[in-house]
N, C-alpha and C positions, 0 to 999 in steps of 0.2 A: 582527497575524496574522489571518488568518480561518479562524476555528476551525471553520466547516463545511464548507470546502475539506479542513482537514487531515484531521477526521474522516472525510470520506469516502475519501482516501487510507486512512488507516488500518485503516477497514471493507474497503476492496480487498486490502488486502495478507492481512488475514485468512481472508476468505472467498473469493478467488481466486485458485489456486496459479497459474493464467498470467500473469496481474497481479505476482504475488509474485517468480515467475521473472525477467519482463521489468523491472522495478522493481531486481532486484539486480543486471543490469548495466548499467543506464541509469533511473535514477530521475527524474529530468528529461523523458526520453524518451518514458515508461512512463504518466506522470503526464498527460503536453499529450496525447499520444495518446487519452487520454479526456476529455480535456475539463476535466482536473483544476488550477486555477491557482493555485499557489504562487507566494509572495515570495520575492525571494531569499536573505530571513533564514531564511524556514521550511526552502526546500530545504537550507540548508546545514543544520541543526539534522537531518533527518529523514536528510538522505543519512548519518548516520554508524548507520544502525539496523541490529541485526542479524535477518537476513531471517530467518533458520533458526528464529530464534522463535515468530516468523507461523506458520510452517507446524507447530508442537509446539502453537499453540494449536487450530488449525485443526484438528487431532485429536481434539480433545475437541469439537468442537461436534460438533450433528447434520448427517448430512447434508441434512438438509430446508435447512440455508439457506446451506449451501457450492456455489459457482459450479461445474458440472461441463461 
């Protein structure tokens, strides 16, 4: 796996409700549109994530380093 592909996926999904959006229905999609490159071990592991999480955490950050 390449754990700083994933992590940055994972930083988008937190800190970018658009990213977050497009990600829950096409993660795949969501991901190469930015430049993002997953294996296909990682996407199958990440596609079962539930999005609605991201966005509970994303609440609690500041907005100083949430994507607007």
């Amino acid at each position: 796996m390449s754990q700083i592909e994933v992590e940055r996926l994972l930083g988008r999904l937190i800190t970018d409700a658009d990213f977050r959006s497009r990600a829950a229905c096409s993660l795949e999609k969501a991901a190469g549109k930015e430049g993002i490159v997953l294996s296909v071990e990682e996407m199958s592991f990440l596609n079962h994530i539930n999005f609605s999480k991201f966005g509970l955490i994303a609440e609690s950050l500041d907005d100083s380093i949430i994507r607007k």
